[in-house]
Each structure stands twice: as C-alpha cells, then as structure tokens.
C-alpha positions as CSV (number, residue, x, y, z in Angstrom):
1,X,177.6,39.9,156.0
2,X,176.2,36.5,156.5
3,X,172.9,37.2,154.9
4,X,174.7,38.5,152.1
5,X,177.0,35.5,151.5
6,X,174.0,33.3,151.4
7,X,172.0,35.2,149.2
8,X,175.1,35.1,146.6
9,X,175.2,31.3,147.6
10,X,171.2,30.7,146.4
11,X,171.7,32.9,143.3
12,X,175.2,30.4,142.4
13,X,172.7,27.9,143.1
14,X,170.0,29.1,140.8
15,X,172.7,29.7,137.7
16,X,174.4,26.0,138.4
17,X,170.6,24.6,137.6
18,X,170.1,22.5,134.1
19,X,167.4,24.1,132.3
20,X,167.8,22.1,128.9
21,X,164.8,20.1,129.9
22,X,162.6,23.7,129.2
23,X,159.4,22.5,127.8
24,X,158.8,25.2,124.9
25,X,155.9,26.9,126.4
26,X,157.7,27.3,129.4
27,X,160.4,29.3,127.4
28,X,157.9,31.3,125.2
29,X,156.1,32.2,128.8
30,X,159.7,33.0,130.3
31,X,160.7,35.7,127.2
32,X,157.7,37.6,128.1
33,X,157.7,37.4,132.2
34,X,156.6,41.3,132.3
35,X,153.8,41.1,130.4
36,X,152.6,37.7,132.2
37,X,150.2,38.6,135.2
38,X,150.7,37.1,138.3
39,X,148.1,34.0,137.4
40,X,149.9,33.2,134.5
41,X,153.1,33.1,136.3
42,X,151.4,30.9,139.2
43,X,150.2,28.4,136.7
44,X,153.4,28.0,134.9
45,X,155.3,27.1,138.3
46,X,152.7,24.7,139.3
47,X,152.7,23.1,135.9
48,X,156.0,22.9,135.4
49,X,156.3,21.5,139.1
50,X,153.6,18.9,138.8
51,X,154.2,17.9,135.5
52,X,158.0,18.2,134.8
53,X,159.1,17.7,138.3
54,X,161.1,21.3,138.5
55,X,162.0,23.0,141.5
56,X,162.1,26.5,142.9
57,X,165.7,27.1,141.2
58,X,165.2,25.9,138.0
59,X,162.1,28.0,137.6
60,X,164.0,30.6,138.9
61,X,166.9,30.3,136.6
62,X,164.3,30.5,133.6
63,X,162.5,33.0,134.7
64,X,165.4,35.0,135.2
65,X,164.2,36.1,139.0
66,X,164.9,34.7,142.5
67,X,163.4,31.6,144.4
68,X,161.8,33.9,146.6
69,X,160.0,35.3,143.2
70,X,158.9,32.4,142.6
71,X,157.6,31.8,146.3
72,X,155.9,35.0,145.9
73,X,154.1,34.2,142.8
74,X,152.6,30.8,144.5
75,X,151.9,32.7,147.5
76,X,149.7,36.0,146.2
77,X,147.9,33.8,143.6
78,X,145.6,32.4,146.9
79,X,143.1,34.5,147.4
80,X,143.6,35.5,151.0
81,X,146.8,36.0,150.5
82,X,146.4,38.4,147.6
83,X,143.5,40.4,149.5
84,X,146.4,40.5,152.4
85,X,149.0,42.1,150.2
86,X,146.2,44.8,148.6
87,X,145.6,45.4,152.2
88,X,149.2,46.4,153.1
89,X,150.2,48.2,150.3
90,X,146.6,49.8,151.0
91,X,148.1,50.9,154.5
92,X,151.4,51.9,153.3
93,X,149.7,54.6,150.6
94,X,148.0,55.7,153.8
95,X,151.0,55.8,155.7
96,X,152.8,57.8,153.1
97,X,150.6,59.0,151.2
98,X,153.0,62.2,150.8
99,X,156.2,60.1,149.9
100,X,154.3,58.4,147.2
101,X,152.5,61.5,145.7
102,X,155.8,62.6,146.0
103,X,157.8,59.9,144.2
104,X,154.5,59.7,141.9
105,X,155.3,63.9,140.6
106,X,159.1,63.0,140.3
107,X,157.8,60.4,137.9
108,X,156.2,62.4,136.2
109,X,158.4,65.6,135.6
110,X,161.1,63.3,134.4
111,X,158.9,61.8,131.9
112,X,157.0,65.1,131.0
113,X,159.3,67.8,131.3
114,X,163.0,65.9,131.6
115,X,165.6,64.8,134.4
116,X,166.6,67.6,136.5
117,X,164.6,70.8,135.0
118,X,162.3,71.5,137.8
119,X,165.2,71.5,140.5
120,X,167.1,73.9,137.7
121,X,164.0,76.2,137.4
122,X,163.3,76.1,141.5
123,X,167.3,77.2,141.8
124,X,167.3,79.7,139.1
125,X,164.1,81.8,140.6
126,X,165.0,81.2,144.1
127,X,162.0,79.3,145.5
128,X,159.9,82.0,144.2
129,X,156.8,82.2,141.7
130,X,158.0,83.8,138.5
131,X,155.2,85.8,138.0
132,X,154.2,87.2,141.2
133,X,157.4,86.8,143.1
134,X,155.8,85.4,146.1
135,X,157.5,82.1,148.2
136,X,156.1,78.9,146.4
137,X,155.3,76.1,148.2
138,X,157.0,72.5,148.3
139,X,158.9,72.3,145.3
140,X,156.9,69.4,143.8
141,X,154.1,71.4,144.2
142,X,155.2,73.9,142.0
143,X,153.9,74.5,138.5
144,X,155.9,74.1,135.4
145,X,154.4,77.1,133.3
146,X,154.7,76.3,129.4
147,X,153.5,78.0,126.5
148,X,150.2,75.8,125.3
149,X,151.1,76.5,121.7
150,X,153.9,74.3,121.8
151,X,153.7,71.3,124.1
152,X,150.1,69.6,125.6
153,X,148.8,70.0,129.0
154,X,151.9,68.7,131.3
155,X,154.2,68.5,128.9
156,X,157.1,71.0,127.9
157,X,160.2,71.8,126.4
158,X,163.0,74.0,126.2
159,X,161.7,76.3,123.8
160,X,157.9,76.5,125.5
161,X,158.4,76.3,129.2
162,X,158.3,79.9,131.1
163,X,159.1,79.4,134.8
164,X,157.8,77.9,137.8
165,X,154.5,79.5,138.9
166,X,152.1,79.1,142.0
167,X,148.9,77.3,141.3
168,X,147.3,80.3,142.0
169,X,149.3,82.6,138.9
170,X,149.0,79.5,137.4
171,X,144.9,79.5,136.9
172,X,145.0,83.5,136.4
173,X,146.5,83.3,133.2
174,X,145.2,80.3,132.3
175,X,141.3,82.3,132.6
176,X,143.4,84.8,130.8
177,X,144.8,83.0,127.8
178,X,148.0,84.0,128.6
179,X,147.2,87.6,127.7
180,X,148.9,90.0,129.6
181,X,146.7,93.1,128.1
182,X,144.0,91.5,129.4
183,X,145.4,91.6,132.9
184,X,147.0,94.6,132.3
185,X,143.0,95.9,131.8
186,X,141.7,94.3,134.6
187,X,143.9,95.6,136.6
188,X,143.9,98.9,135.9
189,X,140.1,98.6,136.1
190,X,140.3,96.6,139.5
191,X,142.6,99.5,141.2
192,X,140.3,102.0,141.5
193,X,137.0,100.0,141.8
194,X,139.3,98.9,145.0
195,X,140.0,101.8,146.5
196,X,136.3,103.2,146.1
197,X,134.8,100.4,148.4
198,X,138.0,100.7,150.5
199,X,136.7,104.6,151.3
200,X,133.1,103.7,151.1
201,X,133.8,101.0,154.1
202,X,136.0,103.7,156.0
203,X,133.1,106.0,155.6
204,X,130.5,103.5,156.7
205,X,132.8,102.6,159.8
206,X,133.7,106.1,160.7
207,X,129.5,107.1,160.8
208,X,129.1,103.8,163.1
209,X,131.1,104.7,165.1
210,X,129.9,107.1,168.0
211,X,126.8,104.6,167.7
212,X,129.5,101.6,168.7
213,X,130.3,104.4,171.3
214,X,127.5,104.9,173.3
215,X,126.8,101.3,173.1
C-alpha cells in the first residue's frame, strides 16, 4: 500500500510541474515521443537539463511518461548499460522462449485472423484436425486453414477460412492445390500399391523364417 501511495504522490508531483518554460523543440520532440529512438530521447533530457536547468519531473510531465522513464532513457543510452539490457532481455527469450512464441502467435491471429476465432474454431472441432480428425497439438500451434483465393498467406476471413488443421493436413493439400480429386486419386491408387508390398513383405518374412529358425 505504501509503494502505491508514493508512486501516486511522484505522479501528483510530476502534473503540479510548470512546463510553460518548453523550449519549442522540446515540445515538437515531445508530440512525437514514439517515433523518437532512445538517443534522441537521451539527448533531449540532457539538453534540456544542461541548458534550461529542468529536472526529472518536468521532463516527465512533457513527455507525458514517469521520472523513472526518464531515468531509463539516461541510463540505456551508455553503452554498457545498453549491451546490459540486450543481454537480459537476450536471457529472458531464452528463458521463455515458449511464452513469447506464444504471446508472439496470439499477436498475430488477432491481427491476421481476428480476436477470439482460433479459440472459437479449437471449441467448435473439439481439439481435433478438421480434415483428418486426429488430436492437434497446442492450440497455438494449430493451423488456420483458409481458402487462398480469398485472403494471402496468414490471413483470413469469414467467408475463406475452413477449419483448424494439423501442419501435416495442412502441407497435403497445399502440394495438392486444394484439390480433393486429386487426393481422392492418390489414394485410391496408394491403397492397393499398399497392400501389395504389405503381402510381398509377409511373403518375404514367412520364407526367412525356418532360416531365422535353425539359426
């Protein structure tokens, strides 16, 4: 609770600052913070520091961001200290590499495919591939099967997408351009070609045999 009233007590700080002083580059540099890297923000706070005499809060006040923002910024323009944070963000992709490939898809499907549709699809089949019924994996893993004619690569809609599929249905039709007489021929060609080397094996194993014997 304490840590929380003096965070509110820095941030009534930072608003109760007098920022009418703004030199106009300051202001221009401000209305476009996200698009600033974090050199450009660095310079600003030192400049404005050296040569206007601000402090934390007023920068932080302009800037529309915290005093420890503004700390930051200082901080990860050093060199070490910049190689120090690539580090541990390094370690925490390690570390979780599977969260954030995880939180990377979600991401993703949101933008590509819309809030909520591959948890709707994942319900609606059960877990399972819609095309050759088996168990599918993780559900992020799962592939979002769309008609190419209507939306690109990793995109669909409503009207385009199929189901979820496995990766491995997924690549099938894909070598098949989605044409199902084509499987249809290849596997009614693939049946009996099967079950001939099936009895050729169970031949070949069955004459072996009394030699495996008197071994």
């Amino acid at each position: 609770m304490g840590s929380m009233m003096s965070a509110r007590r820095r941030n009534l700080y930072v608003q109760s600052q007098d920022i009418s002083d703004a030199p106009p580059w300051a202001t221009e540099l401000a209305a476009r913070r996200s698009k600033l890297s974090g050199q450009e923000k660095a310079d600003c706070v030192r400049k404005l520091q050296t040569e206007h005499g601000w402090t934390y809060a007023k920068v932080a006040k302009l800037f529309g961001v915290t005093t420890s923002a503004v700390g930051l910024w200082l901080r990860l323009d050093a060199p070490e200290e910049r190689a120090r944070a690539n580090e541990q963000a390094k370690e925490y992709r390690e570390r979780n590499k599977y969260r954030v490939a995880g939180n990377q898809r979600m991401g993703r499907d949101r933008k590509w495919h819309g809030p909520g549709v591959r948890s709707a699809m994942w319900k609606a089949q059960d877990g399972k591939c819609y095309l050759c019924d088996r168990p599918l994996g993780p559900e992020l893993m799962a592939v979002v099967e769309h008609d190419h004619r209507c939306c690109p690569q990793n995109r669909s809609c409503e009207v385009c997408r199929r189901g979820l599929a496995c990766n491995a249905c997924n690549h099938i039709i894909g070598f098949a351009h989605d044409d199902p007489d084509l499987l249809e021929r290849i596997a009614a060609n693939l049946r009996p070609a099967v079950a001939m080397v099936t009895a050729r094996l169970a031949a070949l194993n069955s004459d072996n045999a009394p030699l495996l014997d008197g071994d």
